[in-house]
C-alpha positions as CSV (number, residue, x, y, z in Angstrom):
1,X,91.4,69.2,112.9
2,X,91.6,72.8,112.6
3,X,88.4,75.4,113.2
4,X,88.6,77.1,110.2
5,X,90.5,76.2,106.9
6,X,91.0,79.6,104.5
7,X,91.5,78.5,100.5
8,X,93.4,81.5,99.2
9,X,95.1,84.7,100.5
10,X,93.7,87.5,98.7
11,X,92.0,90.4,100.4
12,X,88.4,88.5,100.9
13,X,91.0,85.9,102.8
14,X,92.8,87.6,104.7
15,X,89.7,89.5,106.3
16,X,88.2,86.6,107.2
17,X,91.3,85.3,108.8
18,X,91.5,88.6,110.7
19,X,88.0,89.1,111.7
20,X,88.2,84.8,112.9
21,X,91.2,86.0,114.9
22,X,89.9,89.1,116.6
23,X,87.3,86.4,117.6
24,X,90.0,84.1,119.6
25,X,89.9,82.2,116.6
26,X,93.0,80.6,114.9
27,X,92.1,80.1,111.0
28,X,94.5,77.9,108.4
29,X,94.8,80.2,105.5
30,X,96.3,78.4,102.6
31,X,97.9,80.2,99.3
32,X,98.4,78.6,95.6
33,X,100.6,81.5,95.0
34,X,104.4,82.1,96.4
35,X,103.0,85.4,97.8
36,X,99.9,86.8,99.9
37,X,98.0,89.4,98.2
38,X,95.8,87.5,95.5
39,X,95.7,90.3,92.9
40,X,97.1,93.3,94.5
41,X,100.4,93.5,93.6
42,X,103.2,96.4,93.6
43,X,105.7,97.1,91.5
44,X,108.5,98.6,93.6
45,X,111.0,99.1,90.7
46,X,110.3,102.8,90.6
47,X,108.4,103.4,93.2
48,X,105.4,101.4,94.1
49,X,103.2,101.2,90.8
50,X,100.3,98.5,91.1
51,X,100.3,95.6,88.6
52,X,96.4,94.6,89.9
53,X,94.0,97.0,92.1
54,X,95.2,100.1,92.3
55,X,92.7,102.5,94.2
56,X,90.6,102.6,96.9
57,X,87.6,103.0,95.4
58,X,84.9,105.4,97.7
59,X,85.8,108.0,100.7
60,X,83.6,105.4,102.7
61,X,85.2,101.8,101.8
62,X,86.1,99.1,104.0
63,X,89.4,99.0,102.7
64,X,90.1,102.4,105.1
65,X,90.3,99.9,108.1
66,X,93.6,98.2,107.2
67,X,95.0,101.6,105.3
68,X,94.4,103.6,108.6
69,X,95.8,100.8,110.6
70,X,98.9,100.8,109.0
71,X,99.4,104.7,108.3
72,X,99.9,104.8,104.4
73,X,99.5,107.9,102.9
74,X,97.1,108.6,99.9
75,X,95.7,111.1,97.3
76,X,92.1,111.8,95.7
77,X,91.8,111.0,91.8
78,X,89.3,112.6,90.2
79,X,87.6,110.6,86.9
80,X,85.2,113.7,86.9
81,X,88.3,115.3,85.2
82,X,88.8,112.6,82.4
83,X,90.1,114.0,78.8
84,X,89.6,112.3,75.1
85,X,92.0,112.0,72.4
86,X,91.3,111.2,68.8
87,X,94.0,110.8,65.9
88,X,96.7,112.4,68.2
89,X,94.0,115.2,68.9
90,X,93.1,115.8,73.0
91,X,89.1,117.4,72.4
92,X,88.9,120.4,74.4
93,X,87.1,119.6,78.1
94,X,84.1,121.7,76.6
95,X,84.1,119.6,73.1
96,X,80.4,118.4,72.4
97,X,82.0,114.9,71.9
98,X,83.2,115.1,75.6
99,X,80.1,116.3,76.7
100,X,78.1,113.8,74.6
101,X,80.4,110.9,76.0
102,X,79.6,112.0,79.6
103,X,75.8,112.3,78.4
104,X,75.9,108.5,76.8
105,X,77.7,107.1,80.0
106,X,75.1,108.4,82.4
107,X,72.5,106.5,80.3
108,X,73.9,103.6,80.6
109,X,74.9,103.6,84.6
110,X,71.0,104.7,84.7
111,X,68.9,102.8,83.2
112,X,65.6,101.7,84.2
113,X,64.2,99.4,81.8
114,X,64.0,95.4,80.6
115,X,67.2,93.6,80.4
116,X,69.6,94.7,77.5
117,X,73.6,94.8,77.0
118,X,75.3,98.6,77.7
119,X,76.1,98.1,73.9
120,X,72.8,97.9,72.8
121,X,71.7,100.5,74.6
122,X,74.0,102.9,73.5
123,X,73.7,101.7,69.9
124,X,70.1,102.7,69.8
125,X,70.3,106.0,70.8
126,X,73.4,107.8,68.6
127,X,75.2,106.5,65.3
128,X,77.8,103.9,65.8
129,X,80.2,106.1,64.2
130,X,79.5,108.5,66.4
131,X,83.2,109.0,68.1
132,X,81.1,109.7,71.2
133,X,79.6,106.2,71.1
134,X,83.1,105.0,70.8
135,X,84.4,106.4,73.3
136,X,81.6,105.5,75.7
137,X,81.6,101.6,74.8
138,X,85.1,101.5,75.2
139,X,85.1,103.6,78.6
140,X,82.1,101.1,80.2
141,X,84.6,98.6,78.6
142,X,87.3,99.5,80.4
143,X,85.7,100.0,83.5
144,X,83.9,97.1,84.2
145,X,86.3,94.7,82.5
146,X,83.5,93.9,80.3
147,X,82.1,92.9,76.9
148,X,79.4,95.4,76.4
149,X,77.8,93.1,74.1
150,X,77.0,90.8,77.3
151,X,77.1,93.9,79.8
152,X,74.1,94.5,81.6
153,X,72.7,97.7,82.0
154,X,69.7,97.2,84.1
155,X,72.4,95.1,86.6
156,X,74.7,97.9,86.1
157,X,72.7,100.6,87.0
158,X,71.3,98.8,90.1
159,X,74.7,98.1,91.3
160,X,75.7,101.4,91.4
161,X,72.4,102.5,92.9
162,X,73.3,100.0,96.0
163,X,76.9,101.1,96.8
164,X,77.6,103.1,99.7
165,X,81.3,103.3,99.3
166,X,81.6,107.3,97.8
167,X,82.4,108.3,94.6
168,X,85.9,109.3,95.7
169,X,89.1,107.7,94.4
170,X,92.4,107.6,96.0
171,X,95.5,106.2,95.3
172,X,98.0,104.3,97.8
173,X,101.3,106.5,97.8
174,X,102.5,103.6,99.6
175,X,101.3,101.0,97.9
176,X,98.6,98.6,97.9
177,X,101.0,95.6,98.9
178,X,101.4,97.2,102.3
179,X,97.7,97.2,103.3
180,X,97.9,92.6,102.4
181,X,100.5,93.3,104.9
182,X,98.4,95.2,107.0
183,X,95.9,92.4,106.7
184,X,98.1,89.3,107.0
185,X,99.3,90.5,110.1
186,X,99.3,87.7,113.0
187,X,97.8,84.9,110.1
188,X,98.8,81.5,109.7
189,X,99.1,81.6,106.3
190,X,101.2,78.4,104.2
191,X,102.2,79.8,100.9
192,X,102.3,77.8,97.5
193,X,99.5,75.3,98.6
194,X,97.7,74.7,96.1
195,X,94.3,72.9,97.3
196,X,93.0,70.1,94.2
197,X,90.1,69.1,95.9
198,X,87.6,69.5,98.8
199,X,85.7,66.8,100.6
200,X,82.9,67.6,103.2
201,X,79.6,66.7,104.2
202,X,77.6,68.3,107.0
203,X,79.9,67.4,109.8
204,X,82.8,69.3,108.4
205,X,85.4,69.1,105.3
206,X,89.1,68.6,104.1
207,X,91.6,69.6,101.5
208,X,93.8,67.7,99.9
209,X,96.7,69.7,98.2
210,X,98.3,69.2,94.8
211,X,101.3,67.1,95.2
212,X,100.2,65.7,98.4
213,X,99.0,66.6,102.1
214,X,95.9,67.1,103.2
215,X,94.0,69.2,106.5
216,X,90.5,68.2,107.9
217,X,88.7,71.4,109.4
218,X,85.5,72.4,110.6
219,X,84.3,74.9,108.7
220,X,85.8,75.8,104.9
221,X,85.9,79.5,103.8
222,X,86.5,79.4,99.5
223,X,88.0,82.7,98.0
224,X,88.8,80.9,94.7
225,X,88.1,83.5,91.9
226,X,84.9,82.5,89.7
227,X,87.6,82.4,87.0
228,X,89.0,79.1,88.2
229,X,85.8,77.4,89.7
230,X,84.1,78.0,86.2
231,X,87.4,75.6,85.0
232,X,86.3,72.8,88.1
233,X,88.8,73.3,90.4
234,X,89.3,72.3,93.2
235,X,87.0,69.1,92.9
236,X,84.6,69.2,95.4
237,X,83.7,66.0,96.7
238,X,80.4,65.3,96.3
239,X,80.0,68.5,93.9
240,X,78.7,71.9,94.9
241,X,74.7,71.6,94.0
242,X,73.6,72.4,90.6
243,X,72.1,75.6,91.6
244,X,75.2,76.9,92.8
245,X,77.4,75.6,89.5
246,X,74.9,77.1,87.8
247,X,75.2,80.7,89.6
248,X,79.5,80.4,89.0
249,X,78.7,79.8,85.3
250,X,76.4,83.0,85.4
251,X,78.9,85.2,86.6
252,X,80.9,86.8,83.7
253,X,84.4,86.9,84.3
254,X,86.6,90.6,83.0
255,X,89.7,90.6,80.9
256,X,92.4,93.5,81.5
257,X,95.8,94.1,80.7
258,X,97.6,97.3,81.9
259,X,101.4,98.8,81.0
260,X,103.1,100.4,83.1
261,X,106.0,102.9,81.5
262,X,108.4,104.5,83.2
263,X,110.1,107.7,81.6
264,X,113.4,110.0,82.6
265,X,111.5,113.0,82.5
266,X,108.0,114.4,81.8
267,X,106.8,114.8,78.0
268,X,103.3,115.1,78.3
269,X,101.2,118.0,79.6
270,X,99.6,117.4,82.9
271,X,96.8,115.7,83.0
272,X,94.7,113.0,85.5
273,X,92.8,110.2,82.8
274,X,93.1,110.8,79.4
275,X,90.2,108.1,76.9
276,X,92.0,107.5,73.6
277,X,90.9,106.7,70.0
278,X,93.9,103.8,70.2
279,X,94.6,100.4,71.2
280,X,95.7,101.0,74.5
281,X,92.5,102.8,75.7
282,X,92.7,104.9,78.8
283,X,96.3,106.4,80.2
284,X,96.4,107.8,83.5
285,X,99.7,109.1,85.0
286,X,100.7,107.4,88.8
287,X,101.5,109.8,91.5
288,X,102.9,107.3,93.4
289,X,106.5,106.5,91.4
290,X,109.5,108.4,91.9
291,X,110.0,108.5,88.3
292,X,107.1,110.1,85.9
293,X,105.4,106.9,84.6
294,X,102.3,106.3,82.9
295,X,99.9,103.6,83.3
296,X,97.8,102.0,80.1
297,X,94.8,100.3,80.3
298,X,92.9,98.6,78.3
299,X,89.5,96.8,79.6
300,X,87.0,94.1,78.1
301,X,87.9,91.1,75.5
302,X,91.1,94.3,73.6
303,X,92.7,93.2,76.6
304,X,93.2,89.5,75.3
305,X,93.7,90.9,72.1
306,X,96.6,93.3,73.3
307,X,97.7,90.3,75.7
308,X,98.3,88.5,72.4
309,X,101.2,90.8,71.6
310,X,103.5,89.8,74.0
311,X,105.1,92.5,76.5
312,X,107.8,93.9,74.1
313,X,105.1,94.5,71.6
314,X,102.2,95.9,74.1
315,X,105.3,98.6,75.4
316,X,106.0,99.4,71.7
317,X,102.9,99.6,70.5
318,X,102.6,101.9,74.3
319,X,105.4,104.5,73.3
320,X,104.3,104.5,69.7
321,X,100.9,105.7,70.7
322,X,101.9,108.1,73.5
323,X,104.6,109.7,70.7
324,X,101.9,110.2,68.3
325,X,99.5,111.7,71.2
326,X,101.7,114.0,72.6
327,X,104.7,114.5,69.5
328,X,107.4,113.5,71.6
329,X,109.8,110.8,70.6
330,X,108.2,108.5,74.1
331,X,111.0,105.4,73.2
332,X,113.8,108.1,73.6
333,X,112.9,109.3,77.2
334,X,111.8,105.6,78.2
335,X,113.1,104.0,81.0
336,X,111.6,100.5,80.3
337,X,107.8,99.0,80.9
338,X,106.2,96.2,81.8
339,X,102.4,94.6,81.4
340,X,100.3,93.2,84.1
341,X,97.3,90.9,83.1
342,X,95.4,88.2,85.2
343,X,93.6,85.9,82.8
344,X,96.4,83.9,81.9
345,X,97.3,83.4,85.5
346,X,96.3,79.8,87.0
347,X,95.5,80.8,90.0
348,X,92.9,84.0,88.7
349,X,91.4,82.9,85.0
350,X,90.5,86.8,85.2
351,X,90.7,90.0,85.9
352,X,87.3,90.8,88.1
353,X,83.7,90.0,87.3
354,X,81.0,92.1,85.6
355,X,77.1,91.3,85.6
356,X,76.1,90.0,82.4
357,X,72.1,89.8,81.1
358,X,70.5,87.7,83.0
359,X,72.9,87.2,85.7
360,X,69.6,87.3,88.0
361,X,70.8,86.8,92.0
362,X,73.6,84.5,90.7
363,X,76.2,86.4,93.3
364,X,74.0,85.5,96.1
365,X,73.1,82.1,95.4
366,X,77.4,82.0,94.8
367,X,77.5,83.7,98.5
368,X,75.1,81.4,100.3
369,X,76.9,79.2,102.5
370,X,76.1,75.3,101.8
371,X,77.0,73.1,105.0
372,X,80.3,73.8,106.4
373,X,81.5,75.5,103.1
374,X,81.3,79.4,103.4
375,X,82.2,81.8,100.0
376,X,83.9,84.9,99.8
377,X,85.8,86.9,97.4
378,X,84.7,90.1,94.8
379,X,81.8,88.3,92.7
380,X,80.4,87.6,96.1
381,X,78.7,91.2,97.7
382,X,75.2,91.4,96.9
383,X,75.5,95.1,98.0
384,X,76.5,96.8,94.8
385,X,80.7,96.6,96.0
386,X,81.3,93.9,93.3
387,X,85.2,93.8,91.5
388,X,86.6,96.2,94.2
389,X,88.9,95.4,96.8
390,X,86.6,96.8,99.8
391,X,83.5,94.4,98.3
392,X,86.2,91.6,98.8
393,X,87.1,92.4,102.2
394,X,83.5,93.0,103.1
395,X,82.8,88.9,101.7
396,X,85.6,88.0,104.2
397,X,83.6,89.4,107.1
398,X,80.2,88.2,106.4
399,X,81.8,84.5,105.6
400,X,84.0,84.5,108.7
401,X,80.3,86.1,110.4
402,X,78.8,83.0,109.2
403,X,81.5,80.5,110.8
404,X,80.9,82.3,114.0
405,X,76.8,82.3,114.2
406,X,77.5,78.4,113.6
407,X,79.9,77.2,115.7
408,X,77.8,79.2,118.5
409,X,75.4,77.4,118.4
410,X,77.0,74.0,118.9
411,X,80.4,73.0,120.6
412,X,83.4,73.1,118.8
């Protein structure tokens, strides 16, 4: 009988295992996965360039703790200085398209108003032929891993109005693999155990693993993504209560897919995010490889459409686009690629969650705790930190608060 069993070792995970041991606790964290890290994970081929969450989103975020704590280095990223590119054209930074772009966004992130999807919004107030309409769609796209069809911009606009993080971003020179480290320090953590279901009642709980083996523990922290508990898994035995099915269904579930290509030398003129009029969306160029490299993005239901491609033909399709962009020859300096995308992994369904319309307080009925079984993870924060790695590591605390206030007030 353990105190405290852990289902998955992702940020939210890990941070509740830490903040259970700083309490003289000693929590069973158990991992579907062969690694720790959930998804943050570095690419160390040419430096450290991050196939999942890549910056530390807000001067102010939790996720300082552990980077502090283990001395990595970072950098500030600006998105204030984001370019656009149309037909192999990059629009001047004083362009009225840019300007407009900037102008349509900032609706959208500040709307007060009934319930309506970012794409409606924006559809009502300029042509949708409009390049600046475009390139907004496809921006809020990208960045919320959403459909802007289902996007809410009411939710949106709330959210942001909540977070306390900063507007800052930085990027890991180190990588975001060594702050997991940082994290999993001291943790009992079994990898590639793979819980199928979950019994409990208001006594306690247990897991049984696929393949066999099972551990009985007091309290149950979940960090499952919404992606797989929208799919039924694990079983929970009896089921989760209708209200709180029906808050996981709620919860929309983003799509991306990013490339990462690495080149001999540096063809492009310097620059920090560039929006594009192509398939692959957004390019942003990573300060931390040792080789110049470029990073594609692409946000929102093109990401399963690009997925579809395969890898060869997302890093063709890549180069092509880049050589067109920038009228360099990109295959002929390339030194190879590779795509990253979460919604075909079993163990995520997904890249991060967004807030469709009428979402309502599906995140904190999700949150609420229901007898010994505690939830954490980035769909979780009710605080406006939703889909970043600090919001995840913030859930951890709260749930591993929550196994604390209980088991103090009756003997373990």
């Amino acid at each position: 009988m353990h105190d405290t069993i852990i289902i998955g070792a992702g940020a939210a995970g890990l941070a509740a295992g830490q903040r259970l041991r700083a309490a003289g606790r000693t929590p069973l964290i158990l991992e579907a996965r062969d690694r720790i890290g959930g998804r943050i994970h570095t690419d160390h081929t040419h430096g450290p360039v991050e196939l999942g969450a890549e910056f530390i989103h807000g001067e102010r975020a939790a996720t300082w703790e552990a980077v502090r704590a283990a001395g990595l280095r970072t950098v500030g990223w600006s998105d204030d200085r984001r370019r656009f590119a149309s037909g192999g054209e990059i629009y001047a930074a004083d362009d009225p398209v840019t300007s407009r772009t900037a102008a349509l966004f900032a609706i959208a992130t500040s709307y007060r108003g009934p319930e309506i999807s970012v794409a409606a919004l924006i559809d009502s107030l300029v042509a949708l032929d409009d390049p600046a309409c475009r390139f907004a769609l496809r921006w809020l796209a990208n960045l919320e891993a959403a459909d802007t069809q289902l996007l809410s911009a009411a939710v949106l606009t709330h959210e942001r109005e909540l977070a306390t993080s900063g507007d800052t971003n930085f990027h890991i020179l180190d990588g975001y693999d060594r702050v997991v480290v940082q994290l999993a320090d001291g943790l009992d953590i079994r990898l590639s155990q793979a819980v199928e279901r979950v019994a409990w009642d208001e006594a306690g709980g247990s897991v049984t693993l696929v393949g066999g083996g099972a551990h009985a523990a007091r309290h149950l922290i979940i960090t499952v993504p919404v992606g797989v508990l929208q799919t039924g898994r694990p079983i929970f035995t009896p089921p989760l209560p209708a209200k709180k099915r029906a808050a996981i269904d709620a919860i929309a579930v983003g799509h991306v897919i990013k490339l990462m290509l690495w080149f001999d030398h540096q063809f492009w003129p310097d620059f920090v995010v560039l929006s594009t009029d192509g398939r692959i969306v957004t390019w942003w160029t990573v300060a931390s490889a040792a080789t110049p490299t470029l990073m594609g993005y692409v946000g929102g239901p093109a990401a399963l459409e690009i997925a579809a491609l395969g890898e060869q033909g997302v890093i063709s399709l890549g180069l092509s686009e880049l050589s067109q962009l920038f009228g360099a020859d990109a295959a002929a300096a390339s030194l190879g690629g590779r795509i990253s995308g979460w919604s075909e992994n079993p163990w995520s369904l997904g890249a991060y969650t967004y807030s469709p319309v009428g979402i309502g307080n599906a995140r904190a009925i999700l949150a609420a705790p229901v007898g010994p079984l505690h939830f954490a993870g980035e769909a979780t924060p009710t605080n406006g930190h939703i889909a970043t790695v600090h919001g995840a590591i913030e859930s951890g605390w709260r749930a591993a608060d929550e196994v604390l206030a209980a088991t103090s007030r009756k003997p373990i």
